[in-house]
C-alpha positions as CSV (number, residue, x, y, z in Angstrom):
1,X,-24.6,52.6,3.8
2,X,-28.4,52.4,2.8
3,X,-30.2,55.3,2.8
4,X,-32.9,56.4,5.3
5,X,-35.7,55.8,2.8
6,X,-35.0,52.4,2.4
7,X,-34.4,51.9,6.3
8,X,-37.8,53.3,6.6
9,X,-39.8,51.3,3.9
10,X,-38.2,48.1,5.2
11,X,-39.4,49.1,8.8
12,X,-43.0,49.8,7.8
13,X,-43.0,46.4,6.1
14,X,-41.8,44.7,9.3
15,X,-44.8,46.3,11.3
16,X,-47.4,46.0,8.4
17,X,-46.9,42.9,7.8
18,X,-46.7,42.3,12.0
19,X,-50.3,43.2,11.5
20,X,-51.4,41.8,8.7
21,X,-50.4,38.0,10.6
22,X,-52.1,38.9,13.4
23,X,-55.2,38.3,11.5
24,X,-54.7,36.2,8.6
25,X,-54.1,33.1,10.1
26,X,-57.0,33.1,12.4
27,X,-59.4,34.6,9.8
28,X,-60.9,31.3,8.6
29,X,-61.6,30.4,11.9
30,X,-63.2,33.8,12.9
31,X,-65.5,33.5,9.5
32,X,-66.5,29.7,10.8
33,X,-66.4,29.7,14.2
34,X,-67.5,32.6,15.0
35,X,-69.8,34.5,12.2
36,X,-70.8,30.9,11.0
37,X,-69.9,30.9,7.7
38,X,-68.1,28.0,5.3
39,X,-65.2,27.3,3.4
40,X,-66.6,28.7,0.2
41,X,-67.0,31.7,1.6
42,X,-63.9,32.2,2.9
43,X,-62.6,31.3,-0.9
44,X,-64.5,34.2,-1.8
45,X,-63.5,36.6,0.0
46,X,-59.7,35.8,-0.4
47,X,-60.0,34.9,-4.2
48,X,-61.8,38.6,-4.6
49,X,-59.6,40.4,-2.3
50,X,-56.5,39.1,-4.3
51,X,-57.8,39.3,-7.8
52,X,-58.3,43.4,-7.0
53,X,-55.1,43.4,-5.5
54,X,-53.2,42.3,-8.6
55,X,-54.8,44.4,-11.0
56,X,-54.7,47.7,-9.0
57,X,-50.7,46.6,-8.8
58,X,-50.6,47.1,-12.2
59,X,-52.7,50.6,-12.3
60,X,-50.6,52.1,-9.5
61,X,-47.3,51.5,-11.3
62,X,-48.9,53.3,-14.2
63,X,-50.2,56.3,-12.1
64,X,-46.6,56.8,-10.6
65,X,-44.8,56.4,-14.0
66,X,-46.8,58.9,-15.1
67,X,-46.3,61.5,-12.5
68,X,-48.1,60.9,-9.1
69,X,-46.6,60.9,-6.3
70,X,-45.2,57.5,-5.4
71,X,-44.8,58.7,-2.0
72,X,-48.5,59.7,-1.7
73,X,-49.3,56.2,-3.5
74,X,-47.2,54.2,-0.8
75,X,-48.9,56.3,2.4
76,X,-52.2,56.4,1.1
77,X,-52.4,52.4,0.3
78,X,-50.6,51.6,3.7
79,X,-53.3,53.8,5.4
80,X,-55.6,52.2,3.9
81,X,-55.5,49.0,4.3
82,X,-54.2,49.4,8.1
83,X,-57.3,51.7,8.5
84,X,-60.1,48.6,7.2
85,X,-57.9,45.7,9.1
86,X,-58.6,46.7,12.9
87,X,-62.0,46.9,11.7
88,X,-62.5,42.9,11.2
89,X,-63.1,43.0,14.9
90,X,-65.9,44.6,15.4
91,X,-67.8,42.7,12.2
92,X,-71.5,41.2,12.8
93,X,-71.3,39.3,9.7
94,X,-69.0,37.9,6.6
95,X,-70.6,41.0,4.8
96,X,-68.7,43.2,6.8
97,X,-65.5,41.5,6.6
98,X,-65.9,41.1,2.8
99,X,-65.9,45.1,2.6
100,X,-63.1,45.3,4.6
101,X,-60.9,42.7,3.6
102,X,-61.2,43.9,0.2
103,X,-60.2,47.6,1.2
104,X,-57.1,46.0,2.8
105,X,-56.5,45.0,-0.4
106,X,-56.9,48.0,-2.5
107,X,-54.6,49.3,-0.1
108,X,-51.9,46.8,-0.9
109,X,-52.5,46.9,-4.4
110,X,-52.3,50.7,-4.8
111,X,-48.6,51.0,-2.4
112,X,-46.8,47.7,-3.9
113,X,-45.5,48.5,-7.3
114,X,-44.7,52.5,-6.2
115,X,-43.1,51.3,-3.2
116,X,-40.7,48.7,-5.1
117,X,-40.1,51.8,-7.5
118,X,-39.5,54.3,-5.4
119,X,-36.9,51.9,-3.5
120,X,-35.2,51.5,-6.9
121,X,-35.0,55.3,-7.5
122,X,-33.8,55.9,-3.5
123,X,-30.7,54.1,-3.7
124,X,-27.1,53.7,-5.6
125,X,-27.6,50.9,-8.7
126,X,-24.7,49.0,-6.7
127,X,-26.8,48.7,-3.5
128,X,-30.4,47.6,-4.8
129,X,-29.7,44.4,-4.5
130,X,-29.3,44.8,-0.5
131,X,-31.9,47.4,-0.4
132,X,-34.6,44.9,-1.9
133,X,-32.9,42.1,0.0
134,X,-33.4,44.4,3.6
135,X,-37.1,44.9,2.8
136,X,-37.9,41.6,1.8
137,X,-36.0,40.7,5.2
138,X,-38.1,43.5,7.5
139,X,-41.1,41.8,5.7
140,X,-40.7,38.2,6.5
141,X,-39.4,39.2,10.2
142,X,-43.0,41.0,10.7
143,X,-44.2,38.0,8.7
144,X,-43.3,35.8,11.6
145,X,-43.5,38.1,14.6
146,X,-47.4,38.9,13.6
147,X,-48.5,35.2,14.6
148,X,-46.8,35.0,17.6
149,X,-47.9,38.2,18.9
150,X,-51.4,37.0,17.7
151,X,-50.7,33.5,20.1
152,X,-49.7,35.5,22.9
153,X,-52.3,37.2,23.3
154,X,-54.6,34.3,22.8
155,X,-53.2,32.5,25.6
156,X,-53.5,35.0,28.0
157,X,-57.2,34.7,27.4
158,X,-57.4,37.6,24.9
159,X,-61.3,37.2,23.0
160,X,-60.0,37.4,19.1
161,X,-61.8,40.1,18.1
162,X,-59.9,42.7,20.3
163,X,-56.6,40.6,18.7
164,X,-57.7,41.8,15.2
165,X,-58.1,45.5,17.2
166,X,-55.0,45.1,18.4
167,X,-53.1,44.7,15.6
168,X,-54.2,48.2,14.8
169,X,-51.2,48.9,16.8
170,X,-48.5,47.9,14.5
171,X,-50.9,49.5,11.7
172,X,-50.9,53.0,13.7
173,X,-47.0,52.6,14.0
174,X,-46.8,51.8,10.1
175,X,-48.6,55.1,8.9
176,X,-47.3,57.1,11.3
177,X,-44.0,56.4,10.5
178,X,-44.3,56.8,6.6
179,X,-46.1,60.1,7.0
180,X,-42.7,61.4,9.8
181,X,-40.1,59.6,8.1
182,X,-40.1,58.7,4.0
183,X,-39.1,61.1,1.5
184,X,-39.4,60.7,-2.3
185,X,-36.5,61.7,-4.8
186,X,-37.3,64.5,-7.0
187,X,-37.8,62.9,-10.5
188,X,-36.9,65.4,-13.4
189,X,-40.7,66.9,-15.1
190,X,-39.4,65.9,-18.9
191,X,-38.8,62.0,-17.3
192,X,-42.2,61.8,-16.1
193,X,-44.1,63.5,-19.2
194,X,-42.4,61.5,-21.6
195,X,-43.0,57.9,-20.0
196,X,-43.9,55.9,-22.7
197,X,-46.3,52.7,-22.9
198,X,-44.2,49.6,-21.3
199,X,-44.4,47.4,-24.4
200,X,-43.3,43.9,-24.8
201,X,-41.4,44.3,-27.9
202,X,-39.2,47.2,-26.2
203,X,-38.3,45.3,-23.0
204,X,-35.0,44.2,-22.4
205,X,-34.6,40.0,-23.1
206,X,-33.9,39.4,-19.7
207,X,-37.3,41.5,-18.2
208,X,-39.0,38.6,-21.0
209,X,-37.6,36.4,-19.5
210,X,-38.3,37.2,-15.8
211,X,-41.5,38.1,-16.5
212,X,-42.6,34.5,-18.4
213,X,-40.6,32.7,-15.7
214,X,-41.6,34.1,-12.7
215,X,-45.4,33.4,-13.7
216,X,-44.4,30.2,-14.7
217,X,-43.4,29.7,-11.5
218,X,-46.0,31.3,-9.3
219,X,-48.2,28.9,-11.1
220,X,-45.9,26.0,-10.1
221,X,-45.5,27.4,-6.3
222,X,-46.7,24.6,-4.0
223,X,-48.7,26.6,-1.2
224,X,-46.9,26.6,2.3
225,X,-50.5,25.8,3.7
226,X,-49.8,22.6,1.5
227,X,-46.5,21.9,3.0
228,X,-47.8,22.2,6.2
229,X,-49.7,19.6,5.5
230,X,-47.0,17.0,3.9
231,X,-45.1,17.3,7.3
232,X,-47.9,16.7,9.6
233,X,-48.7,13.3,7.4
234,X,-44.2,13.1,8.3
235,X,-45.5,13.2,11.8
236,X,-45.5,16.9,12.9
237,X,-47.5,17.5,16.0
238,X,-50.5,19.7,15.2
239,X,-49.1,21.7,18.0
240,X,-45.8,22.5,16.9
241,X,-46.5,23.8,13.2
242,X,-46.9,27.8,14.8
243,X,-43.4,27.0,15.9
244,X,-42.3,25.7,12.3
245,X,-44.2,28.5,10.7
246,X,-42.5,30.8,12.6
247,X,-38.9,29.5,11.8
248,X,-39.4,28.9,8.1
249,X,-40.2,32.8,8.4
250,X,-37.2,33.6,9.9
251,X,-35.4,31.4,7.4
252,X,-37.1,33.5,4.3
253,X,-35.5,36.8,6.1
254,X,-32.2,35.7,5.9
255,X,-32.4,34.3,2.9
256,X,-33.4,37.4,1.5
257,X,-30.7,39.5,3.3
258,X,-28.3,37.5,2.4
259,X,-29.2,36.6,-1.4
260,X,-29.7,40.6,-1.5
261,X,-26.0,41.2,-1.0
262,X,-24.8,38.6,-3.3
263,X,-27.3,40.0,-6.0
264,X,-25.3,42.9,-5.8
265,X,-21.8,40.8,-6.1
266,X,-22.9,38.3,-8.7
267,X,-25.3,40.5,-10.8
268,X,-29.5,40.1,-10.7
269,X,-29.8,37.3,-13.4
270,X,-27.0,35.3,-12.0
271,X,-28.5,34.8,-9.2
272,X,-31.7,34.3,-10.3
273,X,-30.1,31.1,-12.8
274,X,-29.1,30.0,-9.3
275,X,-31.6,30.5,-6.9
276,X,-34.6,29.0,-9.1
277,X,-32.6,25.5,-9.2
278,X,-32.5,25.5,-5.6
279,X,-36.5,25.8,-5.5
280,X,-36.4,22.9,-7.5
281,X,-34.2,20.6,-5.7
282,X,-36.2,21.6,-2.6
283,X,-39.4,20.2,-4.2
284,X,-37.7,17.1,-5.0
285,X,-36.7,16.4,-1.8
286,X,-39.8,17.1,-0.3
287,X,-41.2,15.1,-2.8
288,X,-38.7,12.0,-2.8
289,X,-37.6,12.2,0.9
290,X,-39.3,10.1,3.4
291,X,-37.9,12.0,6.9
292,X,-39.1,12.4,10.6
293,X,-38.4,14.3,13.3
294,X,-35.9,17.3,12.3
295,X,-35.7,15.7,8.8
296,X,-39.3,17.2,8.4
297,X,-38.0,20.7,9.5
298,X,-35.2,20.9,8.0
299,X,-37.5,20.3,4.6
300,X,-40.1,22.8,5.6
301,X,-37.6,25.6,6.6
302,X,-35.5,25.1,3.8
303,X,-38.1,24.9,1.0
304,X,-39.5,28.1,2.3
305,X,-36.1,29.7,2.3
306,X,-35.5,29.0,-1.7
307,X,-39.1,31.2,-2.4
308,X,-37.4,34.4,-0.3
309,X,-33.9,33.4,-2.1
310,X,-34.6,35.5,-5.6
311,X,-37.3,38.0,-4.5
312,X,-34.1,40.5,-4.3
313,X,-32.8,39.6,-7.5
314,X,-36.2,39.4,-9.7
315,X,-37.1,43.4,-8.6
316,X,-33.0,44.1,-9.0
317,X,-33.5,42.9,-12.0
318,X,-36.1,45.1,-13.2
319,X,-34.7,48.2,-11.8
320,X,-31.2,47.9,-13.6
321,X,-33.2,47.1,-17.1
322,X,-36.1,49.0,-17.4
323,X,-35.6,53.1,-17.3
324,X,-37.1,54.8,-14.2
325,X,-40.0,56.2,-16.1
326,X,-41.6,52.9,-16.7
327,X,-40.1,50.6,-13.3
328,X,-43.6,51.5,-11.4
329,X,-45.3,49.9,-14.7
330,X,-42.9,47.4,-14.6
331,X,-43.2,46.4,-10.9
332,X,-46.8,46.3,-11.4
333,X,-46.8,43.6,-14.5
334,X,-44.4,41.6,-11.7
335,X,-46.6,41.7,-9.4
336,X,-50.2,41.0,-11.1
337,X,-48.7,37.8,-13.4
338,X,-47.4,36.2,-9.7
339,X,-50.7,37.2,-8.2
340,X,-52.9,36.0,-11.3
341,X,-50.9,32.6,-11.7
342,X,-50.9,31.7,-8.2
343,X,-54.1,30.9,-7.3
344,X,-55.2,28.6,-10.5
345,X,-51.8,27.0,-9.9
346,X,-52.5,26.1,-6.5
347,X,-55.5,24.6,-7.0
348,X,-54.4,22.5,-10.6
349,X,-51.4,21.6,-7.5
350,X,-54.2,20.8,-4.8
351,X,-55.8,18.3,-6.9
352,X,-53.5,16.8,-7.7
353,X,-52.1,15.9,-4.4
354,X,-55.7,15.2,-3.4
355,X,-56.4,12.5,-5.7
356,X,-52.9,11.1,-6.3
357,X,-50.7,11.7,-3.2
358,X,-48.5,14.6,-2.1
359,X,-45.5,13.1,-4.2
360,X,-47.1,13.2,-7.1
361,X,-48.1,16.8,-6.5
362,X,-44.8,17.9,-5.6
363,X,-43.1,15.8,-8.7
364,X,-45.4,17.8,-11.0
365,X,-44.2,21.5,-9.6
366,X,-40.7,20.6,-9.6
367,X,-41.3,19.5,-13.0
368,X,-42.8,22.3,-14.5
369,X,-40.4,24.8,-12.6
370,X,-37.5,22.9,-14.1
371,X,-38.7,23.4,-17.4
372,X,-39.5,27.1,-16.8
373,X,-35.8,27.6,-15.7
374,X,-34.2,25.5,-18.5
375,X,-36.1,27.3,-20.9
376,X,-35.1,30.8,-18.9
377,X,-31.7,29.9,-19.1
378,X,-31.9,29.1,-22.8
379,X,-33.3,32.2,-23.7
380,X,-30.9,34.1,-21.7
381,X,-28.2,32.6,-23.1
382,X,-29.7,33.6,-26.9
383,X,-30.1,36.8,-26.1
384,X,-26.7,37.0,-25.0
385,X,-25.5,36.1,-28.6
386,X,-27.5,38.2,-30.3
387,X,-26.8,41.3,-28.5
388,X,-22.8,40.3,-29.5
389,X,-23.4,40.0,-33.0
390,X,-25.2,43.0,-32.7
């Protein structure tokens, strides 16, 4: 049985991130359409917004691993950002939604990494594969609800600003049942004053490991807004791909319930050595495969559900082999390498595709994310025989 906290912190990612989809995807069209701006401002604002949120990832782990309240981190970043969202609606120009959007992401960056670590600490070592595989679950259900809500209301003749109000809501809902409902473990004084630095040389072969791989593989991550695209030129009605969207995200829950629990069964970097392959094989037969009609889903919905696959086990991971007083650290350097390799690896990806075909695009990540996990399973298995003939 899971404990409350964890209950609780999966919830308020369900209705966050309910929220946050009620706006993201119409966002470009609100900057264009509507405040008449173009598409390099709309990279700016989402390039900026991300680039603060990976660093202040990093920060916040240090802050709790060095005493402050990772509860009061987690309440104060949700409250912020779901404070600044709402907001968007009522802005006269991309100014306004520059300042805003970028609060919404100090918020995120300041509540990820304590959140992740103050799941870890909140539950048995035998369950943290299910606890991270539940939240990751809650988080891809809001994930899909969020746009659908969003559609709803925009076909009963809702104007999108008060949509982007509206999804104050679920934000209202998210703080108010953080501040009523989580609770922190109390961590021993002499464990938080004696957190040391989180250095390289001291982490455990298989945190390397995880660490180089995962940005590896960030930076190989064909964009969903990509895929998107490959099945439209399969034939996709322009009309249906809300629909799709909405099922690959329900596809990512389960896979992250589900891969949760067998984290816990197989161990973290078991099913890591398995799940990455599967991303890979996904790419290739995205990339190889010529299909129609539910062909195209089934390669849409499935590639998505490989990239929810070994979110459980890559924050198991780091909770079973790093010591509580450096995890929010930890989860921090997790969090800003994905969020610093993504973005130069989508666009290396995008221009690819762009100037030779989506093939050759897809060829290349699957590639390069083979490589990643042969070289991850290589250095596994050396550290493995070193620590016996230690």
């Amino acid at each position: 049985m899971l404990p409350r906290a964890v209950w609780v912190l999966a919830t308020v990612s369900l209705l966050n991130d309910a929220a946050s989809e009620m706006i993201a995807p119409l966002l470009p069209v609100f900057l264009t359409a509507t405040l008449g701006t173009g598409p390099a401002i709309v990279g700016l604002i989402e390039g900026a917004a991300d680039a603060i949120s990976s660093v202040l990832k990093l920060i916040a782990g240090r802050l709790a691993d060095r005493g402050v309240s990772r509860r009061r981190l987690v309440i104060g970043g949700y409250t912020l950002a779901n404070t600044a969202r709402p907001l968007i609606g009522l802005a006269a120009s991309w100014g306004h939604v520059f300042a805003l959007r970028f609060v919404d992401r100090i918020g995120k960056g300041l509540r990820t990494a304590p959140r992740d670590a103050l799941l870890a600490a909140s539950v048995a070592p035998g369950l943290r594969g299910r606890a991270f595989g539940l939240q990751r679950s809650f988080d891809h259900l809001g994930a899909m609800a969020g746009p659908l809500v969003a559609a709803a209301l925009l076909a009963a003749d809702v104007p999108m600003r008060q949509v982007f109000v509206l999804a104050g809501v679920f934000g209202l809902l998210t703080v108010a049942l953080l501040w009523f409902g989580l609770t922190e473990p109390r961590r021993p004084t002499a464990v938080v004053r004696s957190a040391p630095p989180l250095l390289w040389r001291t982490l455990d072969v298989r945190v390397r490991t995880l660490l180089v791989t995962v940005t590896v593989l960030a930076a190989a991550t064909v964009p969903e807004v990509l895929i998107v695209l490959w099945a439209t030129e399969h034939g996709l009605a322009v009309v249906w791909v809300p629909v799709l969207w909405a099922a690959a995200h329900a596809a990512k829950s389960f896979a992250a319930w589900r891969c949760g629990t067998l984290t816990d069964r197989l161990g973290a970097f078991t099913m890591l050595l398995v799940g990455w392959p599967l991303r890979i094989a996904a790419l290739l037969a995205l990339a190889l495969a010529d299909p129609s009609g539910v062909g195209v889903w089934l390669a849409f919905i499935g590639y998505c559900a490989t990239l929810a696959a070994t979110e459980p086990a890559e924050r198991t991971l780091i909770a079973v082999s790093v010591p509580e007083a450096q995890r929010g650290t930890a989860y921090g350097w997790l969090h800003l390498l994905v969020g610093m390799a993504a973005l130069p690896g989508a666009l290396v990806i995008g221009v690819i595709w762009e100037r030779l075909g989506s093939s050759e695009a897809l060829l290349t990540a699957a590639a390069v994310s083979a490589l990643a996990c042969l070289a991850a399973a290589l250095t596994a298995r050396f550290g493995a025989r070193t620590a016996e003939a230690g």
